[in-house]
C-alpha positions in Angstrom: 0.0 0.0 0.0 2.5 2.2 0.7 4.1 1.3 -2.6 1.1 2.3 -4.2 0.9 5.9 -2.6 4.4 6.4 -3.5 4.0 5.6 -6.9 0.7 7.4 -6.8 2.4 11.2 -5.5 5.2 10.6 -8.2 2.9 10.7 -10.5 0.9 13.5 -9.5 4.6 15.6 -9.2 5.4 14.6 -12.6 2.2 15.6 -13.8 2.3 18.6 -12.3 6.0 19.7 -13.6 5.8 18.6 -17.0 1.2 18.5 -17.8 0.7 22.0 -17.4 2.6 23.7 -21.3 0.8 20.6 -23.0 -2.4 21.7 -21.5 -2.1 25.6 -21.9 -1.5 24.6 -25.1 -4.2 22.9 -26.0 -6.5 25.2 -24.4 -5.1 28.3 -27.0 -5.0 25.6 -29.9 -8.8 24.7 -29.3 -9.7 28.8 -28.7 -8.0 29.7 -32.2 -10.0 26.7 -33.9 -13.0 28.2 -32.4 -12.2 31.4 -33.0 -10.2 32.0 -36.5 -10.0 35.7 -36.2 -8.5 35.9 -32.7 -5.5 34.2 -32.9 -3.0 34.9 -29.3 -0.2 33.6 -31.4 -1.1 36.3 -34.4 -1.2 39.1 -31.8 1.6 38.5 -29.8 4.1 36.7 -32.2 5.5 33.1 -31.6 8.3 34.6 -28.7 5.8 36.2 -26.6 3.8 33.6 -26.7 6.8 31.1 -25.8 7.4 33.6 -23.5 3.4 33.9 -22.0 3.5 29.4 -21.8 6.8 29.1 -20.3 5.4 31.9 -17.5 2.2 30.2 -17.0 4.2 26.8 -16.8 6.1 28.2 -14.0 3.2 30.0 -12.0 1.1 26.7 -12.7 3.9 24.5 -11.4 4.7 26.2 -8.3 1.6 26.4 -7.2 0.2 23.2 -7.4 3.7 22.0 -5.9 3.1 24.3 -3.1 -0.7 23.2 -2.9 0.9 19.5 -2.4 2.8 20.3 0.3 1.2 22.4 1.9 1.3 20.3 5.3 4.2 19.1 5.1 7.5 20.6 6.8 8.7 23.9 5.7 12.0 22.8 4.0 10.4 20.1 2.4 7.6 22.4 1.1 10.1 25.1 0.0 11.7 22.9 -1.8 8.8 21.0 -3.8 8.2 25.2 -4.8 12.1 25.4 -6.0 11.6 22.2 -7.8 8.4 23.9 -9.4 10.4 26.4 -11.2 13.0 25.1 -11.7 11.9 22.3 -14.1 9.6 24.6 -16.0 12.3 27.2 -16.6 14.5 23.8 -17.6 12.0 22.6 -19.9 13.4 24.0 -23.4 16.2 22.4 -22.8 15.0 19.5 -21.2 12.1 18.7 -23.8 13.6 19.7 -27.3 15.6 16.7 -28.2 13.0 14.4 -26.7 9.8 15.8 -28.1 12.4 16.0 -31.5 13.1 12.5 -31.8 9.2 11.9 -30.4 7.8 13.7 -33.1 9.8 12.2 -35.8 9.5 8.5 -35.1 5.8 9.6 -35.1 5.3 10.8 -38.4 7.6 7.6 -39.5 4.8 5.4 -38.1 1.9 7.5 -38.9 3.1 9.3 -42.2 -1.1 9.9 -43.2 -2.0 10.8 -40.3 -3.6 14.0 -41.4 -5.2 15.1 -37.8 -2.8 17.7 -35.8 -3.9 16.5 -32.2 -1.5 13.6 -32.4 1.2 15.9 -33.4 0.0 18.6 -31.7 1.9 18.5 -28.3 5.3 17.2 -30.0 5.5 19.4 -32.6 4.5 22.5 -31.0 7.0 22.8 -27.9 10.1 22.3 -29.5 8.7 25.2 -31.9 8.3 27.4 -29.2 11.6 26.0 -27.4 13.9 27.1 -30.4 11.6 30.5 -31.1 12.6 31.5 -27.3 16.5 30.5 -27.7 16.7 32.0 -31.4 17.8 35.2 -29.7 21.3 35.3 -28.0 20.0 37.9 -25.3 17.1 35.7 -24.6 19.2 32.8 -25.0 21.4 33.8 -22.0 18.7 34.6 -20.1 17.0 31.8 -20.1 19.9 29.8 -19.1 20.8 31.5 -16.3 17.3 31.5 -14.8 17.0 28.0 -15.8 20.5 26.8 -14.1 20.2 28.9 -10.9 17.5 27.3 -9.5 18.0 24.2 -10.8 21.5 24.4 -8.7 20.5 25.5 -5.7 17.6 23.2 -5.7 20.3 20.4 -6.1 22.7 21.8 -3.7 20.5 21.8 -1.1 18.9 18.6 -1.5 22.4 17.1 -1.6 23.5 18.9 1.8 20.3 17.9 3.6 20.4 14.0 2.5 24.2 13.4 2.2 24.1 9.6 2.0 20.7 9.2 0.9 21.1 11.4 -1.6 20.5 8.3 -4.4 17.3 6.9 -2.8 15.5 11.2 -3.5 13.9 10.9 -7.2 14.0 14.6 -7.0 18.1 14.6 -7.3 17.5 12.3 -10.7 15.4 14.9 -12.0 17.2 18.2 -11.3 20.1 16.3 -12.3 18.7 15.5 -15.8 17.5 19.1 -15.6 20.6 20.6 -15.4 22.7 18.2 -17.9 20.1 19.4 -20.8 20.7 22.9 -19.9 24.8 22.6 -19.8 24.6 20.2 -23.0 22.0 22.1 -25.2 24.9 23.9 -26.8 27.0 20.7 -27.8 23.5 18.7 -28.8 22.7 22.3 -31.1 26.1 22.9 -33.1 25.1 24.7 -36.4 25.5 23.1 -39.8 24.9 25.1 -42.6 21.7 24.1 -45.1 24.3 22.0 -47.1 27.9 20.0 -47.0 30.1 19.3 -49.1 30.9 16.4 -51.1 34.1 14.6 -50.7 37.6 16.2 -51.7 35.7 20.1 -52.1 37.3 22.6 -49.7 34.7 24.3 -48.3 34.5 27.7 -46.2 31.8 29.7 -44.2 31.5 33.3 -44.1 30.9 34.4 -40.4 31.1 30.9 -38.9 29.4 31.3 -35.7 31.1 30.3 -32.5 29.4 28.1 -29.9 26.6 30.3 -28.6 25.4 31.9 -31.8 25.8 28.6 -33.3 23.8 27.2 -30.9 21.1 30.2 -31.1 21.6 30.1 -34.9 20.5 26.3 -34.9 17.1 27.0 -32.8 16.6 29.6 -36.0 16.4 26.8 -38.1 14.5 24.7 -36.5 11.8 27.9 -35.8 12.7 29.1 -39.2 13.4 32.6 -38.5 15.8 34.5 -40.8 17.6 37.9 -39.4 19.6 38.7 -42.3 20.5 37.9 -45.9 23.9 37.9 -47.2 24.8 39.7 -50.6 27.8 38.4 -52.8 28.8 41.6 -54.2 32.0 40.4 -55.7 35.7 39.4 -55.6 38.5 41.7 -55.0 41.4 40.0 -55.4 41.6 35.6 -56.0 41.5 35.3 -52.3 39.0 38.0 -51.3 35.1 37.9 -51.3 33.4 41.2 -50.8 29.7 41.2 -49.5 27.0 42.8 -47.4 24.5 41.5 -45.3 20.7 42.7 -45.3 19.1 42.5 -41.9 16.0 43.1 -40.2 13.8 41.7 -42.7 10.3 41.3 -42.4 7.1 40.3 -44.4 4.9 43.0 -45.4 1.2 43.1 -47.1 3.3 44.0 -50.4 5.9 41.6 -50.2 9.2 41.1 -48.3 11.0 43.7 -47.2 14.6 42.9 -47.1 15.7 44.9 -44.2 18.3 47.4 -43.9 21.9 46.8 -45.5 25.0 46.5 -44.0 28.7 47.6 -44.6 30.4 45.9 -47.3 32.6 43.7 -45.7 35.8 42.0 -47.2 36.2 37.9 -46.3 40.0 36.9 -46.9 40.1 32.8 -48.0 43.9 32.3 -47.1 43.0 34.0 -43.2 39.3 33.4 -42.9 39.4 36.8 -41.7 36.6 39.4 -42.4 37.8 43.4 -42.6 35.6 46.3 -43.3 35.9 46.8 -47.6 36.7 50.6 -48.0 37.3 50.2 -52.0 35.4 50.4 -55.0 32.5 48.3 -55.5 32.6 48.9 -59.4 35.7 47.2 -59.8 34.3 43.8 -57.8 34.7 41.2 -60.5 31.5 40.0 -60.5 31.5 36.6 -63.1 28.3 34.6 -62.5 27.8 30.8 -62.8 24.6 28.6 -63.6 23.9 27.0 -60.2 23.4 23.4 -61.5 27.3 23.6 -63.0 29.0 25.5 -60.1 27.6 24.7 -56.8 25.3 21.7 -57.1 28.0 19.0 -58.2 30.3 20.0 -55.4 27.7 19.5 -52.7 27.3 16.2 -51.3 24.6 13.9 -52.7 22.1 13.7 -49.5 21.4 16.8 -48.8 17.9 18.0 -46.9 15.8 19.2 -50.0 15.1 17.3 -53.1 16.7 19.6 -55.4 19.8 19.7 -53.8 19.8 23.1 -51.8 17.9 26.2 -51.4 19.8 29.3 -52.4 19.3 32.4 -50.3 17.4 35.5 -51.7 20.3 36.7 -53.8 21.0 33.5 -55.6 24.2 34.6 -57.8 27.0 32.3 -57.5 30.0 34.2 -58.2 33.6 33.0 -59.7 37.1 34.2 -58.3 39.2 35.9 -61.1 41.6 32.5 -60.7 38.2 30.3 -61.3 39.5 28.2 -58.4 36.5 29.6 -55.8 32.9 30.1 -55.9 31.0 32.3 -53.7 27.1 31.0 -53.2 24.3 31.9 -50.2 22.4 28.7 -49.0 19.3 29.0 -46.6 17.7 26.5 -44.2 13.9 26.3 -45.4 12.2 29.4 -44.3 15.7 29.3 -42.0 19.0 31.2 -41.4 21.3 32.0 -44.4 24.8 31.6 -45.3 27.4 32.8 -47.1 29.7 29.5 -48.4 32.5 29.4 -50.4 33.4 25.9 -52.6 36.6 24.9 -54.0 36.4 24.7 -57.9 37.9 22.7 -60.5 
């Protein structure tokens, strides 16, 4: 019997730390199918609404917990609360890779399912996971909030049971809590949209380091695009010149390609990028047909049929020794990039 109330309480806690995002969810999902013309997500945009679950997750959570406990000692009650938000705040890291890998093993064994409630819960929090981290301010943010409690949490359940540390289910679970949040960057290294095949040298403008890899990956996968690069042409055999468009947004008439940036001057034999102070007019600017340039020096598999979607300015461009091309490639709906390919 006891057993069975032990069992009974863990599930009620787990309910309550991971049910209540699937459920607020839902709720919005069901109001918008009820009501077409008063969509939250419309009015508020896909962060703030991230932002508006991942706050009610957390209010949600710690009350309930605190509603559990409520007669129970104050440490232990205090605790249950610090559990409460510290899992929510967690759970974009803790449910992306998951709810991923969830999601896609569903569609492998339903691929006609044509009904969104089975794909509903699955699909939609990693959306809103990698809209919330696609900014590096918010990114940052989040983390911190996310690993601070989650630390204390385990620091003071660790000082309080010592020994007995390993028999507490809370320590599993703040420990898996905080691995996803310290290992989210080296599970979320950015690739760009394509590779390339075997034996092509193959650079990237602006690689990002760790963090706005990271950030830059959760773009992808939320397909947001902050800029567009420009290939404007080659200065010398070794030199790509360019300008990147950013701030983009969709407008009534069209896209609206944002605001452009310095030209900028990418050196091949440094992978260094200067400010370009010279004259654009004498950029050589010698264009190649995409299907004869880029495509056969990509490798075979690549995520689209067709090979790879170029960005918005689709001109590959030819170094003045014919040994480089310079090509954009986008993610679907996704970040850009700027890529240079050997060519023979």
């Amino acid at each position: 019997m006891k057993r069975y109330t032990t069992l009974k309480r863990g599930l009620v806690v787990l309910s309550i730390l991971f049910a209540p995002p699937f459920l607020v969810m839902g709720a919005r999902q069901s109001l918008s199918w009820l009501f077409p013309s008063a969509s939250l997500l419309a009015r508020l945009g896909i962060e703030w609404f991230a932002i508006t679950i991942l706050g009610a997750h957390v209010l949600i959570s710690a009350g309930l917990m605190a509603l559990l406990a409520r007669r129970w000692e104050q440490d232990e009650r205090w605790h249950f609360v610090l559990t409460g938000v510290a899992i929510p705040l967690a759970m974009p890291f803790l449910a992306f890779w998951p709810l991923s890998l969830l999601l896609r093993l569903a569609y492998q064994l339903f691929p006609s399912a044509s009904t969104p409630w089975l794909f509903f819960g699955m699909w939609a929090y990693p959306l809103l996971s990698a809209s919330l981290l696609s900014d590096v301010t918010r990114y940052i943010f989040l983390s911190l909030a996310a690993l601070l409690p989650t630390l204390v949490a385990l620091m003071v359940l660790i000082a309080r049971e010592r020994g007995q540390i390993w028999r507490r289910k809370r320590f599993y679970l703040l420990a898996v809590a905080l691995v996803s949040i310290l290992a989210f960057p080296l599970l979320m290294r950015y690739r760009p949209a394509v590779q390339a095949a075997h034996s092509v040298e193959l650079h990237i403008v602006e690689q990002p380091g760790l963090l706005a890899g990271t950030v830059k990956r959760c773009q992808a996968a939320a397909e947001i695009c902050e800029c567009q690069y420009e290939p404007l042409g080659w200065a010398a055999e070794q030199t790509l010149v360019y300008r990147k468009w950013c701030d983009a947004d969709y407008q009534m008439n069209g896209q609206y390609l944002g605001d452009p940036q310095p030209p900028q001057a990418y050196h091949l034999d440094t992978d260094e990028i200067s400010p370009f102070d010279g004259d654009l007019d004498t950029l050589t600017r010698e264009s190649c047909p995409l299907s004869k340039c880029v495509s056969p020096a990509l490798a075979a598999e690549q995520a689209f049929p067709r090979g790879y979607l170029p960005g918005q300015y689709e001109d590959a461009l030819v170094s003045p020794n014919g040994r480089w091309v310079a090509f954009t490639a986008e993610h679907i709906y996704g970040p850009e990039d700027l890529l240079v390919i050997s060519h023979e």
